[in-house]
N, C-alpha and C positions, 0 to 999 in steps of 0.2 A: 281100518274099516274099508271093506272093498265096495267101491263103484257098486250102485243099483241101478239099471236102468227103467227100473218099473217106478222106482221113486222119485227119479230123473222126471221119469215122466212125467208123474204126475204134479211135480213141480212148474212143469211147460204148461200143463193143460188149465193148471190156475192162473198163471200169469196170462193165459189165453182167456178166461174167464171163463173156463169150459167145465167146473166143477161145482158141483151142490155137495155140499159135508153136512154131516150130521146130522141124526135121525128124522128131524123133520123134515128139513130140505130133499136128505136123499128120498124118501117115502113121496115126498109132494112132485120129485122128478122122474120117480118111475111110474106115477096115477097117470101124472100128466103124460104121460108117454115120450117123454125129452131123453129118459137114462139108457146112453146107448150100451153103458160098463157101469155093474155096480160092486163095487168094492168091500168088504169087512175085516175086520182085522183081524189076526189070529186069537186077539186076548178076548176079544168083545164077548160078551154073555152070549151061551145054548142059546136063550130064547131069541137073540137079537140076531145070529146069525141064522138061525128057521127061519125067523121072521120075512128076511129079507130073501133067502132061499124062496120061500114059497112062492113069495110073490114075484122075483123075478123068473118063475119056472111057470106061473099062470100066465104073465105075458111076454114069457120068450126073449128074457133079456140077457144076455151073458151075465154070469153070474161066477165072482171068485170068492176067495179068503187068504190074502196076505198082509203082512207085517204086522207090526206091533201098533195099538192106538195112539204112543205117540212117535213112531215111524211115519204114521200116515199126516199125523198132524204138524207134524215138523217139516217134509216137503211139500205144505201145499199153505205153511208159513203162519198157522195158528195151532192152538192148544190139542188136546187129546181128538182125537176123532175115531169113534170106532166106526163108522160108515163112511162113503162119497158115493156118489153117482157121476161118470163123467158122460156130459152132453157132447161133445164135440164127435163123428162118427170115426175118421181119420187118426185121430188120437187113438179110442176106444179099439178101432180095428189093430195099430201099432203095439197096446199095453195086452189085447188077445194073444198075442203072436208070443211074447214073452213069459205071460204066462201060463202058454199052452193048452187053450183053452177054446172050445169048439165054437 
């Protein structure tokens, strides 16, 4: 298995405490306006990835779709996760950049 550095990341950004996972948290950190990066997995349900589409496209939040739900939840050191929100902006700008994203 080769090296991810998006998952890398997002491994720092927890240990940073700079991650909300899972559906509610993510949801409650992009209302509140904290989610500088919101993340979904490639497996997660149509509806759950519009979901989060939409609303991070109503308030302009960078918005991706990578890895598997438990990719994401295994570098950020708990169970499945088909969402995160990552608050930290520095991170957020660092995991844009890899995944090529505006």
């Amino acid at each position: 298995m080769k090296p991810d550095r998006v998952l890398s990341m997002l491994g720092i950004a927890e240990k940073a405490g700079s991650v909300q996972s899972g559906e509610f948290c993510t949801e409650n950190a992009i209302k509140s306006g904290k989610a500088a990066l919101v993340i979904v997995a490639q497996d997660a349900s149509d509806n759950t990835k519009k979901k989060f589409e939409n609303m991070c496209e109503f308030r302009q939040i960078p918005f991706a779709v990578y890895g598997t739900k438990e990719e994401l939840g295994h570098h950020i050191g708990k169970e499945f996760r088909a969402s995160l929100a990552v608050t930290n902006e520095g991170i957020a700008d660092t995991l844009q950049k890899q995944l090529d994203i505006n």
